[in-house]
One Martini backbone bead per residue (centre of mass of N, CA, C, O) as a GRO file, in nm:
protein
  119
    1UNK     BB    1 -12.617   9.385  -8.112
    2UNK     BB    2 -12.617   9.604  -8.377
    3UNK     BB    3 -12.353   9.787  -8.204
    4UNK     BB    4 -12.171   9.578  -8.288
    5UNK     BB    5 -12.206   9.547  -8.605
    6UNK     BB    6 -12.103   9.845  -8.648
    7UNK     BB    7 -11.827   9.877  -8.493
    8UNK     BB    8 -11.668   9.582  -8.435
    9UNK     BB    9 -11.530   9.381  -8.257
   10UNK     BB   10 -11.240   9.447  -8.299
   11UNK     BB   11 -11.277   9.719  -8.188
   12UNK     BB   12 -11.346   9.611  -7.908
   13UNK     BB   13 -11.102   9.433  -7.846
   14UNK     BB   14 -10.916   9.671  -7.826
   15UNK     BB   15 -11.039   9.826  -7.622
   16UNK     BB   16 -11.007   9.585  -7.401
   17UNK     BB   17 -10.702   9.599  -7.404
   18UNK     BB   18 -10.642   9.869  -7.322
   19UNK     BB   19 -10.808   9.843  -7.056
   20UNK     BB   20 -10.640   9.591  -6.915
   21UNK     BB   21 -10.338   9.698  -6.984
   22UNK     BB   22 -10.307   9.915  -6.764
   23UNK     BB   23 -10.335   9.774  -6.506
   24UNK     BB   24 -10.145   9.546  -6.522
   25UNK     BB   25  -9.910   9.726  -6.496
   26UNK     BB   26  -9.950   9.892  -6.242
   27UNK     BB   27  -9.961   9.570  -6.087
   28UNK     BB   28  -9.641   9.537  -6.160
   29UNK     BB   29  -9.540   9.796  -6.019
   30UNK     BB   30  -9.581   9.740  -5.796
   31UNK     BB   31  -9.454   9.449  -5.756
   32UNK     BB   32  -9.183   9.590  -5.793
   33UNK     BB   33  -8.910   9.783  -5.834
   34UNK     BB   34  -8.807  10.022  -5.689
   35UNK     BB   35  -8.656  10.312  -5.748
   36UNK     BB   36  -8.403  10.289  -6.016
   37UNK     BB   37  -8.591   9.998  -6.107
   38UNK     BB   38  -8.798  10.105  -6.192
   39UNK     BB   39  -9.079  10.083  -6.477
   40UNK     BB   40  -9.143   9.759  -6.578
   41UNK     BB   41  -9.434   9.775  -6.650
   42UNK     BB   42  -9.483  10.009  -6.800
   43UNK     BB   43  -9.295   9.877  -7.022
   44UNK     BB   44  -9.443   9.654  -7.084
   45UNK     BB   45  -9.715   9.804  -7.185
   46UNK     BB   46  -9.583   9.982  -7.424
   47UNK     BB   47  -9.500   9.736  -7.578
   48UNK     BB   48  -9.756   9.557  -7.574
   49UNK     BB   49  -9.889   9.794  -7.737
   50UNK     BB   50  -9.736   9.871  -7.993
   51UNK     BB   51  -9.741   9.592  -8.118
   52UNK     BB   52 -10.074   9.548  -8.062
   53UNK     BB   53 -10.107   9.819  -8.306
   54UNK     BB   54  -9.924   9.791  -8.547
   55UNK     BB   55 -10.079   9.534  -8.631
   56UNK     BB   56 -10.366   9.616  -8.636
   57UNK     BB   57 -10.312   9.883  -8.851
   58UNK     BB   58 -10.247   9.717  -9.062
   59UNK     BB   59 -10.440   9.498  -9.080
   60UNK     BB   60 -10.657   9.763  -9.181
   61UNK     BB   61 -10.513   9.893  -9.400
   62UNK     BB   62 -10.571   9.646  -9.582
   63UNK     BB   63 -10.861   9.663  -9.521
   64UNK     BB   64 -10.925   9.888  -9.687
   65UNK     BB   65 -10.832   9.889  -9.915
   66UNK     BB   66 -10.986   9.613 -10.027
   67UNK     BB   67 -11.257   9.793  -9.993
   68UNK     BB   68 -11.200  10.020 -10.190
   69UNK     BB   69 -11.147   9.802 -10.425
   70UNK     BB   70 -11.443   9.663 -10.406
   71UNK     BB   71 -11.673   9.885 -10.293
   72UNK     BB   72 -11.744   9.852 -10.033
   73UNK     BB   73 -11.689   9.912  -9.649
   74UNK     BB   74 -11.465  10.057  -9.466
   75UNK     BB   75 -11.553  10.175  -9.159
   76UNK     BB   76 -11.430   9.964  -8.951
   77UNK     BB   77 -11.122   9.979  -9.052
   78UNK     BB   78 -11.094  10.289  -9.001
   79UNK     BB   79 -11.160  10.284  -8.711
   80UNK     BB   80 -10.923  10.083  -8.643
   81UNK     BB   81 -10.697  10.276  -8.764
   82UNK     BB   82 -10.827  10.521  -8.526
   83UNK     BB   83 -10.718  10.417  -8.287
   84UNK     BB   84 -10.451  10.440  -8.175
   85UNK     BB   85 -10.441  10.758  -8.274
   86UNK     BB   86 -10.612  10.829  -8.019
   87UNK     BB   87 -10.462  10.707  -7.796
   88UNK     BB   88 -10.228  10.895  -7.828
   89UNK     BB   89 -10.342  11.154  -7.805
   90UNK     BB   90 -10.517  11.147  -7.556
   91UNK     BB   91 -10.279  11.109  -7.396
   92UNK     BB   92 -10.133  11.342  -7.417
   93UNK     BB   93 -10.350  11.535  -7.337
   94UNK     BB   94 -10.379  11.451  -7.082
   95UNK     BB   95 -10.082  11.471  -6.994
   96UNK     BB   96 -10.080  11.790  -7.038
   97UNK     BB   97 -10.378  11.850  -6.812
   98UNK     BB   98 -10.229  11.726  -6.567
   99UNK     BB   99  -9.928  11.904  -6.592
  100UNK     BB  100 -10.078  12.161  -6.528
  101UNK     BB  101 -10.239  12.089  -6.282
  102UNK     BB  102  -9.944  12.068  -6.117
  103UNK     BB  103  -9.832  12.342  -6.177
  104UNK     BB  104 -10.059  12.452  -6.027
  105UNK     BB  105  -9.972  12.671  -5.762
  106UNK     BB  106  -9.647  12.588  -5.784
  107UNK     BB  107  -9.340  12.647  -5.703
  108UNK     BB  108  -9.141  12.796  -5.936
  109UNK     BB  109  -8.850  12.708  -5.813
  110UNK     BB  110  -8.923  12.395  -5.847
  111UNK     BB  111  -8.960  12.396  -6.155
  112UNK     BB  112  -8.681  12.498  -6.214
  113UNK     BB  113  -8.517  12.256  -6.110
  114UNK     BB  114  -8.596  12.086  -6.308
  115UNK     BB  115  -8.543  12.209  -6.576
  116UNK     BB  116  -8.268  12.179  -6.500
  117UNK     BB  117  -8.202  11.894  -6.468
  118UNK     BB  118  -8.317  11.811  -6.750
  119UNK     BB  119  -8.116  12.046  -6.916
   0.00000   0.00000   0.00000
């Protein structure tokens, strides 16, 4: 008990929400319309993170300010302003490390048509 105490409630609670709210999009989308009204889960989840990302984000941010002004321990809640960040880096790089591994081995031919599609 002593390991939530010093890492903070609330920074795990944003972690068990982020980690609930990843499958909960996925089973919406699964649930929902397919071809090109697709995609409506996996929005539901990124607006649904963003909204209490940034709200999580500034209440710490707050919370840090308030901390170094009172001479306090602010280390809880800088962790808690860098889940987030830590977050959107995170997909990011795994986003990275995915395409390149799909593009690995992939006929040249049909990566230029994509690129040609999207450009």
């Amino acid at each position: 008990m002593r390991w939530i105490a010093k890492i903070g409630r609330r920074n795990l609670a944003y972690v068990a929400f982020v980690a609930l709210l990843m499958p909960l999009a996925w089973a919406l989308e699964e649930s929902g319309p397919s071809g090109p009204d697709a995609g409506g889960g996996v929005m539901f989840g990124l607006i649904v993170w963003a909204l209490v990302s940034v709200v999580f984000f500034l209440w710490n941010l707050v919370l840090v300010i308030r901390d170094l002004i009172r001479g306090n321990s602010a280390a809880k809640p800088f962790i808690a302003c860098a889940l987030p960040v830590i977050t959107i880096v995170g997909t990011l790089v795994v986003e990275e490390i995915v395409m390149d591994l799909n593009s690995y081995g992939a006929d040249p031919a049909v990566l230029d048509d994509e690129a040609a599609q999207r450009g």
